[in-house]
N, C-alpha and C positions, 0 to 999 in steps of 0.2 A: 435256281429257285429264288423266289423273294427274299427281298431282306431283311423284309420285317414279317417272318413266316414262323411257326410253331418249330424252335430247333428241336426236340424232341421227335418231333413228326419226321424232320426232313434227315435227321440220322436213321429213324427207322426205315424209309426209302431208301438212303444210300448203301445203309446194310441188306437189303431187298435184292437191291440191283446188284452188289455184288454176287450175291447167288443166285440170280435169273442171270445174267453170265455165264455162268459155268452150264446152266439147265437147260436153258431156253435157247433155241434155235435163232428166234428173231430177237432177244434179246444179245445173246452172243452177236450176232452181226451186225446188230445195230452200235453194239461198244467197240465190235471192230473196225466197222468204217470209218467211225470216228476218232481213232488212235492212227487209222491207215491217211485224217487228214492233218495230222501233227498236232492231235489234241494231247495233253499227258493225260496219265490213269486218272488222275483226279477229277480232271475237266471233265473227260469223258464219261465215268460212272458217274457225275452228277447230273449229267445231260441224258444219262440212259433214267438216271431215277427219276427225272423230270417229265422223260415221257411216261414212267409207271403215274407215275401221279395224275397226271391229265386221263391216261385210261379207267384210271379209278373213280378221279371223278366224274367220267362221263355215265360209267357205269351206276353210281351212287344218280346219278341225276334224273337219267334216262329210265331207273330200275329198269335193268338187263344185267342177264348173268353173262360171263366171260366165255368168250367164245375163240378158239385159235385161228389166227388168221395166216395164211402160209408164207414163208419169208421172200418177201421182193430185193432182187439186189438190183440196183443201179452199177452199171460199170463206172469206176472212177477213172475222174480223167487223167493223165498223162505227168500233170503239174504235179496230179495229190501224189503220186507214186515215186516222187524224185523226195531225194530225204536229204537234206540240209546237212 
């Protein structure tokens, strides 16, 4: 997120996205691949709250209601699956 962003905003996002994790189908996958590319918990949930953000705003912009979209996975390559 920005740096010079609303911190009140961007805890409520990260607290968001920790429980779209546990809920959300494309949420959980999307904080997994990103753990699966050596991101830690932190990085990662903030990259997931990042993308809630951007969804929201598009929604806020575009006025449209939220609509599920079904989870695409990309096979990881070979590199990301080797663990340091």
């Amino acid at each position: 997120m920005l740096p010079f962003c609303n911190r009140w905003l961007k805890w409520a996002f990260i607290e968001a996205a920790w429980v779209a994790v546990g809920c959300s189908d494309y949420f959980g996958t999307f904080y997994k691949r990103h753990r699966a590319r050596g991101k830690g918990a932190n990085e990662a949930i903030t990259i997931t709250a990042r993308r809630m953000a951007k969804i929201t705003w598009k929604m806020l912009t575009e006025q449209r209601d939220y609509s599920k979209v079904p989870v695409v996975t990309k096979p990881l390559s070979p590199a990301a699956l080797v663990s340091d």
